[in-house]
C-alpha positions as CSV (number, residue, x, y, z in Angstrom):
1,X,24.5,-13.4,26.7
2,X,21.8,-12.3,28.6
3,X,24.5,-9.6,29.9
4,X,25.6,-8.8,26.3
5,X,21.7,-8.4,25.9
6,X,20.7,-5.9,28.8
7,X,23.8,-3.2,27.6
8,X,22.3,-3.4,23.6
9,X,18.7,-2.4,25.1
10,X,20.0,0.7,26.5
11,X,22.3,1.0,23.9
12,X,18.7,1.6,21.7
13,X,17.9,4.4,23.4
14,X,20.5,6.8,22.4
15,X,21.0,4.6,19.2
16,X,21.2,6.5,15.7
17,X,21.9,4.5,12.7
18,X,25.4,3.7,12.0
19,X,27.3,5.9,9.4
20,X,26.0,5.6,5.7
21,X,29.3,6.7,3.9
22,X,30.6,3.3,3.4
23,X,30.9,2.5,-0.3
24,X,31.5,-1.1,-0.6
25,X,29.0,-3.7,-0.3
26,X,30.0,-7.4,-0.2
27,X,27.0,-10.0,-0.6
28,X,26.0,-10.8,2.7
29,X,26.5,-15.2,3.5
30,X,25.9,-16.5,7.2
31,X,29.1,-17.8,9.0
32,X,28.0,-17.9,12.2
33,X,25.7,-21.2,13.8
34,X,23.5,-18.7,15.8
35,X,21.6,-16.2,13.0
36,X,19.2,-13.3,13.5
37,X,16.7,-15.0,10.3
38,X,14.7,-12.3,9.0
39,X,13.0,-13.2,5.9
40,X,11.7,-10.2,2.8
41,X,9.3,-10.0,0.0
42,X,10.2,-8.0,-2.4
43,X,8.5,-7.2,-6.0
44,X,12.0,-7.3,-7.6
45,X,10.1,-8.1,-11.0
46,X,6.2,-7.2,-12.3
47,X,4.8,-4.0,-11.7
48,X,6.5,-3.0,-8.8
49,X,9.8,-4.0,-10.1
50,X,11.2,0.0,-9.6
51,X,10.5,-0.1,-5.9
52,X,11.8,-3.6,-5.3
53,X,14.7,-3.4,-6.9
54,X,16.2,-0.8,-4.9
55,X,14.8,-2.1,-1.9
56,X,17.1,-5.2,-2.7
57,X,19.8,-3.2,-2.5
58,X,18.8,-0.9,0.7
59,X,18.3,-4.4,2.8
60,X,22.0,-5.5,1.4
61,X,23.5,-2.6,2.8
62,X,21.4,-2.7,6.1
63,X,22.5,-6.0,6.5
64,X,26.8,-5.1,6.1
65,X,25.6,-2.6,8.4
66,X,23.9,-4.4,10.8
67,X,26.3,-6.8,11.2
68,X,29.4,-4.3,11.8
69,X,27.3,-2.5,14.5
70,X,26.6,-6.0,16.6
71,X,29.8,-6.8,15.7
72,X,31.2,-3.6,17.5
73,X,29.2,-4.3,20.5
74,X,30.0,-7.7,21.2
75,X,27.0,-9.4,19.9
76,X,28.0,-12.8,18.0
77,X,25.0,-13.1,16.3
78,X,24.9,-12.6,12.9
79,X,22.1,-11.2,10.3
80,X,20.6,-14.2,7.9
81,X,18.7,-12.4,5.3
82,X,16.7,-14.2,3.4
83,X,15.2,-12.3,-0.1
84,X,12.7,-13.5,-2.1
85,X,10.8,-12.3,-4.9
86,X,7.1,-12.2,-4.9
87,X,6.7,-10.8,-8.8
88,X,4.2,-8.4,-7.1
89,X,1.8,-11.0,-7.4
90,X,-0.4,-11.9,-4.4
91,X,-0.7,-15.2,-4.8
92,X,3.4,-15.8,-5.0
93,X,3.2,-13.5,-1.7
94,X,1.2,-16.0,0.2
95,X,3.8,-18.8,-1.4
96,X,6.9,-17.3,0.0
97,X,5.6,-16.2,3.0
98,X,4.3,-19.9,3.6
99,X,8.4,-21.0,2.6
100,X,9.7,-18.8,5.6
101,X,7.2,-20.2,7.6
102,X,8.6,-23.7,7.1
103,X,12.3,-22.6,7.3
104,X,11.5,-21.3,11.0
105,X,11.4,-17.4,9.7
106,X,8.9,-15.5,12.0
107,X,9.5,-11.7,11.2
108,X,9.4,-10.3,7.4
109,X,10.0,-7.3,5.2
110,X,7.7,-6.5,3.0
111,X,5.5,-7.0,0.6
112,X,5.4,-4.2,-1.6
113,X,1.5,-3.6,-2.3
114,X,-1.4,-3.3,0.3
115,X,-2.8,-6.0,-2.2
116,X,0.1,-7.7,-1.5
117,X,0.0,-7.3,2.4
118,X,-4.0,-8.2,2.4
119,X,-2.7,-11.6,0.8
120,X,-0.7,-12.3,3.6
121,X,-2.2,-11.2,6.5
122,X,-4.6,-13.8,7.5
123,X,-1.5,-16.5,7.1
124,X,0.8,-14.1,9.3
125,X,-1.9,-13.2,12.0
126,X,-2.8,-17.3,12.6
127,X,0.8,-18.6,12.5
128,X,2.9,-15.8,14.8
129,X,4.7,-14.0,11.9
130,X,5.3,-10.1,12.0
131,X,5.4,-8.7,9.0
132,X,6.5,-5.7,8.4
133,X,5.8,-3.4,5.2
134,X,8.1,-0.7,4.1
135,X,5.3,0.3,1.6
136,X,1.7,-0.6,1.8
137,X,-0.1,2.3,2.2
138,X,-4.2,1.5,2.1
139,X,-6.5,3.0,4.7
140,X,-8.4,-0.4,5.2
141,X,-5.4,-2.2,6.3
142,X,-4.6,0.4,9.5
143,X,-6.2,-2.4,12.2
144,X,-4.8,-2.7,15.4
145,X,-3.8,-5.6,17.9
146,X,-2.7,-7.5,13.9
147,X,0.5,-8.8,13.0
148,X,0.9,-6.0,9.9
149,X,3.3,-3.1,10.9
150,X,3.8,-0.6,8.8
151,X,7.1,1.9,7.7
152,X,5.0,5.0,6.3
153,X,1.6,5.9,7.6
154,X,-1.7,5.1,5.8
155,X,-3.3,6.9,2.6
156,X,-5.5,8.8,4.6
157,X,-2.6,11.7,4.5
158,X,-1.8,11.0,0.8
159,X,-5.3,12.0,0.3
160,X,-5.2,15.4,2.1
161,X,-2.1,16.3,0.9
162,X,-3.4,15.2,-2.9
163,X,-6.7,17.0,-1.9
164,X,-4.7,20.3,-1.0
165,X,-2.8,20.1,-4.3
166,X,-5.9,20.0,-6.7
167,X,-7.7,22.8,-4.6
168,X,-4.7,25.0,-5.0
169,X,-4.6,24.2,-8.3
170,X,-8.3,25.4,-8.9
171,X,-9.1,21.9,-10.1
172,X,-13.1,21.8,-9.5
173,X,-13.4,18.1,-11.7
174,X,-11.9,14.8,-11.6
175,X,-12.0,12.0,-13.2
176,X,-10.0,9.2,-12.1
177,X,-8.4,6.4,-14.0
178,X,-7.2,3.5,-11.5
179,X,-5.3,0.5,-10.7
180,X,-8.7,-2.0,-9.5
181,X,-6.9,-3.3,-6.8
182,X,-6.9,-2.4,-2.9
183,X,-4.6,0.4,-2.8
184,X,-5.9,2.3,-5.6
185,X,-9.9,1.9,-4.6
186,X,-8.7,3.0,-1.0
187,X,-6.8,6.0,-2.2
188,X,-9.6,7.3,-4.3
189,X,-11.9,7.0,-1.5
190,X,-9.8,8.8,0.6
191,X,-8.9,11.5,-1.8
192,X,-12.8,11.5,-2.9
193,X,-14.1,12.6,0.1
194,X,-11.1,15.0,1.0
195,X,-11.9,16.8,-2.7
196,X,-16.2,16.5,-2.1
197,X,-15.7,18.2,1.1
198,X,-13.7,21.0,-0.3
199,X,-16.2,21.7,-3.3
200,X,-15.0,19.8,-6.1
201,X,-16.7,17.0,-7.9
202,X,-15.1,13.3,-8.8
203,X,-16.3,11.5,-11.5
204,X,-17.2,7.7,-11.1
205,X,-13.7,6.1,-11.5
206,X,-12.5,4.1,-14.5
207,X,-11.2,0.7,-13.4
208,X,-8.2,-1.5,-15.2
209,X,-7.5,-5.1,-14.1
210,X,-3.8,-5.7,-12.6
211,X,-1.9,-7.1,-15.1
212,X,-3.6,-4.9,-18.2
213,X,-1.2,-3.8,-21.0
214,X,-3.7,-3.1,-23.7
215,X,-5.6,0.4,-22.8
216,X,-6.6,1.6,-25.5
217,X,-11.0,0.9,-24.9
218,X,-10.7,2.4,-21.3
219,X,-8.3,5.5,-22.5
220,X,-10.9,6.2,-25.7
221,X,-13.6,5.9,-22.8
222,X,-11.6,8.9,-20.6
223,X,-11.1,10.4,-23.7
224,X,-15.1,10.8,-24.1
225,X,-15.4,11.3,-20.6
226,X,-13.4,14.4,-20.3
227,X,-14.1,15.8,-23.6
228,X,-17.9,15.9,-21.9
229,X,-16.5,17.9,-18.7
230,X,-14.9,20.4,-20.9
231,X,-18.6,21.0,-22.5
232,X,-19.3,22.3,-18.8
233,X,-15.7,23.3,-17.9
234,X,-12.4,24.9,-19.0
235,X,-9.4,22.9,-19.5
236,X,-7.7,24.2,-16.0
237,X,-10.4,22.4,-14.2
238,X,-10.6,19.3,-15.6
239,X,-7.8,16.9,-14.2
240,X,-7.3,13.4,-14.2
241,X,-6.5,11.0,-11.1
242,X,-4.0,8.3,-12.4
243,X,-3.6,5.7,-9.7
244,X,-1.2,3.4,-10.8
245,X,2.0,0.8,-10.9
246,X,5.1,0.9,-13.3
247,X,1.8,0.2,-15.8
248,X,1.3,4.2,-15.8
249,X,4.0,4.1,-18.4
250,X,1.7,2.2,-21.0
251,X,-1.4,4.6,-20.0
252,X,0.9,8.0,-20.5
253,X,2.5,6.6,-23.9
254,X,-1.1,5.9,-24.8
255,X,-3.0,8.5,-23.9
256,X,-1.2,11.2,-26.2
257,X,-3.2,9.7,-28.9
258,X,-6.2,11.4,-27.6
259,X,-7.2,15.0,-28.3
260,X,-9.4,16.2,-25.1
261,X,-6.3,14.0,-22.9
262,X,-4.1,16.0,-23.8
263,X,-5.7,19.5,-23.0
264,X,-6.4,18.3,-19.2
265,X,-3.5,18.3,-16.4
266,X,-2.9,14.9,-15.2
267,X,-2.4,14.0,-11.3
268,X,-0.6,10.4,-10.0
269,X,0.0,8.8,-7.1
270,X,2.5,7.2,-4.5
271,X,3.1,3.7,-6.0
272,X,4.1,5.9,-9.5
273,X,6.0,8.6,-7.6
274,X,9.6,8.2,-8.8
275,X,8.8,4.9,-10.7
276,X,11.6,4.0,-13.7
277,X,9.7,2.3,-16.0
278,X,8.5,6.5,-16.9
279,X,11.9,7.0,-17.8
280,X,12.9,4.3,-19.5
281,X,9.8,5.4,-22.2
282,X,10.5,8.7,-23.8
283,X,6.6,9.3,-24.8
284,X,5.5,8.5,-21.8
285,X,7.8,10.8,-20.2
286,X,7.6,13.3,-22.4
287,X,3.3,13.2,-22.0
288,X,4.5,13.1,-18.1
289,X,6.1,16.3,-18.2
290,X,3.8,18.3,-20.8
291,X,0.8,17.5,-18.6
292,X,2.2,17.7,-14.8
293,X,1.8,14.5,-13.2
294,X,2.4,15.3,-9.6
295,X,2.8,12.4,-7.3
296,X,3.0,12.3,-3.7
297,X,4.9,9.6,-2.2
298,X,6.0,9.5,2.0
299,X,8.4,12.5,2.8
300,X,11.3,12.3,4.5
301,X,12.3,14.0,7.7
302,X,14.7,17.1,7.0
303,X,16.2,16.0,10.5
304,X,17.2,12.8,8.9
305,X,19.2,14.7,6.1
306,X,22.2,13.9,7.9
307,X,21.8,10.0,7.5
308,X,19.5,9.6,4.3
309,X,21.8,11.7,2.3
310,X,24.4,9.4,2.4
311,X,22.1,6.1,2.3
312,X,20.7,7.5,-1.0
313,X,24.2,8.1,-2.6
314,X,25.4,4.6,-1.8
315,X,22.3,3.1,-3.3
316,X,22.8,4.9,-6.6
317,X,25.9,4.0,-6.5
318,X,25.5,0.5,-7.1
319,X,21.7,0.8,-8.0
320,X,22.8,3.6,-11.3
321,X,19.5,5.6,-10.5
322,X,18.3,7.4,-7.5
323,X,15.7,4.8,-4.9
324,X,12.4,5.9,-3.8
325,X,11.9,6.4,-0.2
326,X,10.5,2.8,0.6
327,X,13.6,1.5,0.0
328,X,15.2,4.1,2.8
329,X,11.7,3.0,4.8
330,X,13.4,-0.8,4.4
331,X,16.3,0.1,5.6
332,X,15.1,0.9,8.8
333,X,13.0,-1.2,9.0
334,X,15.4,-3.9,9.2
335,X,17.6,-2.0,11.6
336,X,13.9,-2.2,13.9
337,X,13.6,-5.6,13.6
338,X,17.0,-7.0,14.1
339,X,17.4,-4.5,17.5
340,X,14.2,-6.4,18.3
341,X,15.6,-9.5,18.0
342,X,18.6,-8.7,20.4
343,X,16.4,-7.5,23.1
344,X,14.1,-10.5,23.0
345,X,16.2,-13.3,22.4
346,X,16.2,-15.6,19.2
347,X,13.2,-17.3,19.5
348,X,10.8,-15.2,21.7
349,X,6.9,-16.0,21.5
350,X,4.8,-13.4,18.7
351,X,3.2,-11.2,21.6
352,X,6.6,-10.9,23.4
353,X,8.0,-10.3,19.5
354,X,5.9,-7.7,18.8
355,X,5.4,-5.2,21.9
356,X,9.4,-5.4,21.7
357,X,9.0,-4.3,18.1
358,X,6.9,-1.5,19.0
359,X,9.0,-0.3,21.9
360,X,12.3,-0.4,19.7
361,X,10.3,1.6,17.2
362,X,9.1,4.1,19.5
363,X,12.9,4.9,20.4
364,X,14.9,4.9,17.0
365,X,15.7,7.6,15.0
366,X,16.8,6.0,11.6
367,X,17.5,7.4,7.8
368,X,14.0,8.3,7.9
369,X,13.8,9.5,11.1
370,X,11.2,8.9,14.0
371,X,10.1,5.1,13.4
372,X,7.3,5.4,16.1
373,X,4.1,3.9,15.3
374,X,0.7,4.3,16.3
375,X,-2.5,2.4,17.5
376,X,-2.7,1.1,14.2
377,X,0.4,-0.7,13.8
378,X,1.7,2.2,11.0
379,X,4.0,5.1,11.1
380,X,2.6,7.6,13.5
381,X,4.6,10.7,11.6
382,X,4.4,11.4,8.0
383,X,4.6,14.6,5.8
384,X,3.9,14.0,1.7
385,X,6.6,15.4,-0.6
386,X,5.5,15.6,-4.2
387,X,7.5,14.5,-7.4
388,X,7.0,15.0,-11.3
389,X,8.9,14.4,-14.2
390,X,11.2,17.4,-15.6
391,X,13.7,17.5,-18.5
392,X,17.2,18.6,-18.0
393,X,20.6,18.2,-20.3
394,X,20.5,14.7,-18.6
395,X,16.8,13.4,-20.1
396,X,13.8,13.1,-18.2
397,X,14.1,12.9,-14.3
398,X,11.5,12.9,-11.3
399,X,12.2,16.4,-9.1
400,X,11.3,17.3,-5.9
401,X,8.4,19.9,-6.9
402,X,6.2,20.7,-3.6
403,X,6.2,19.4,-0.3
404,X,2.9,18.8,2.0
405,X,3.4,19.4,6.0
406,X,0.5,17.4,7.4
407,X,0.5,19.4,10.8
408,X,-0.2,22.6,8.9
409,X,-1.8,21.4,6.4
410,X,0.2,23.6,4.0
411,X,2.0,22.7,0.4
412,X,5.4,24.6,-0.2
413,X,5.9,24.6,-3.6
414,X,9.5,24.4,-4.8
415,X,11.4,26.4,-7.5
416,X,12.4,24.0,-10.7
């Protein structure tokens, strides 16, 4: 075996992710004694439902393809995959993560939310589990030496790229309307200072618990706060900052109801980029499309094309909608971590686990390309491409509308 082993490791080097123009997708079920366990959390239902859901079905097809490519190289282990659903609920997080634990899992995908992650961390970091996010994005959780790795890098380029957008827009006020949780107080205070530095003034936030459904007190609250700002301003310089879940649905479909609202442009973020629940609620996307809604969400790498092109197109093919990009973030992610596993043996201890995880991701090139991660633990590479929702002969569907090169610190925006 340890043979077998030494020719995979190499075999990483040159390694590209194995074709994604298969179109079936069997269920994967263990036969072999010896398994690669690899435990995931995955919102597949609450607010985070969109994302998890094709995730789901990104890890399924990692897995048939996983297990062909060891399969080919005369690996007999097999993939155990092992998918949970935490209901994007932090407690239930902590609750399957503890589960693994006792079934002998030690390396995870997911959680979906930095709230999520937060959750978990202290449990991963004191009993030797890597966990690894395809999603969590918050500034506050890029600490080195931890357990946490991350697929995308942190917030801090969502809010540059966010920040670029508004300045180019002429925006000079916002007021933001956000998710209370980790993620959303860290992207505001990212995007804050980004926007203060540039000249333009933020508005002391309006805050809704996870979980809210009923917004109509804090949306008749906006309402009066904008309606002030347009007083001092006109109505292309008054935006507001929606930092939200699939809940962004209930705010849009709410918030045509209210005059000075509706004469602002509206601005969103990652973890609404792309989301469903939008259009599955024709006033909510129809409110989204009237009033802009740009969201950034992770880009991917044009030098991918060649490999997430096809991964996307067999996803909506059994998915019946097109994922976001943390479920092409998953996918690799799992290709990292079961590579690892064949360079370190089954059970290797967590330091000898996790420099191997680093050093794989340092030399694969995946559907999302680069995978190499910096001091922090998170994805060392990331450009921002921005989505909103447009009507065609088809309904209402998120486009590609600009795209944010962090080097240049440049938006391209694209033709409709």
């Amino acid at each position: 075996m340890n043979q077998k082993l030494q020719i995979l490791f190499s075999a990483i080097l040159v390694f590209l992710v194995v074709s994604c123009s298969k179109k079936e997708n069997p269920r994967y079920t263990p036969v072999n004694s010896k398994e690669i366990r690899i435990g995931a959390l995955l919102s597949l239902s609450g607010s985070g439902f969109s994302t998890g859901q094709a995730t789901q079905v990104s890890l399924e097809l990692a897995s048939q393809d996983i297990d062909e490519y060891l399969a080919s190289v005369g690996i007999t282990e097999n993939l155990s995959l092992d998918i949970v659903d935490t209901k994007t609920d932090t407690a239930e997080a902590l609750k399957q993560l503890k589960i693994f634990y006792e079934k002998g899992i030690r390396l995870v995908i997911g959680p979906y939310s930095s709230a999520e992650l937060l959750a978990v961390k202290n449990f991963a970091d004191t009993h030797g589990m890597v966990i690894v996010s395809p999603s969590s994005v918050a500034v506050s959780l890029a600490i080195p030496n931890d357990n946490i790795f991350r697929f995308v890098s942190s917030d801090l380029i969502q809010g540059e790229a966010m920040n670029k957008m508004l300045t180019d827009d002429k925006i000079k006020v916002i007021v933001p309307f956000i998710r209370d949780d980790l993620w959303g107080n860290d992207l505001l205070n990212v995007t804050r200072e980004n926007f203060i530095k540039c000249g333009g003034a933020v508005l002391p936030p309006l805050k809704y618990e996870t979980g809210t459904t009923d917004f109509s007190v804090l949306l008749s609250r906006l309402d009066t706060l904008v309606g002030a700002e347009l007083g001092h301003h006109n109505a292309n310089e008054v935006a507001v900052y929606m930092l939200s879940f699939a809940e962004g649905s209930g705010v849009l479909r709410e918030a045509n109801k209210y005059l000075h609202l509706n004469n602002v442009y509206w601005y969103g973020g990652s973890a609404f980029a792309g989301n469903t629940s939008v259009q599955n609620d024709t006033n909510a996307a129809l409110f989204a499309y009237t009033h802009g809604l740009p969201c950034p969400i992770y880009g991917l790498d044009d030098a991918a094309k060649d490999k997430w092109l096809p991964l996307k197109d067999r996803i909506q093919a059994q998915l019946g909608r097109m994922p976001d990009v943390y479920a092409l973030t998953a996918y690799d992610a799992l290709w990292v971590s079961v590579l690892t596993y064949t360079t370190t043996g089954l059970s290797p201890d967590i330091a000898l686990l996790k420099s191997a995880f680093v050093r794989v991701s340092e030399n694969f090139f995946g559907a999302t390309g680069n995978t190499r991660l910096d001091d922090n633990g998170d994805r060392a590479i990331g450009n921002y491409d921005f989505w909103a929702v447009k009507h065609d002969t088809t309904g209402y569907n998120w486009k590609l509308v600009a795209k944010y090169n962090s080097s240049a610190g440049t938006i391209i925006r694209l033709p409709e």
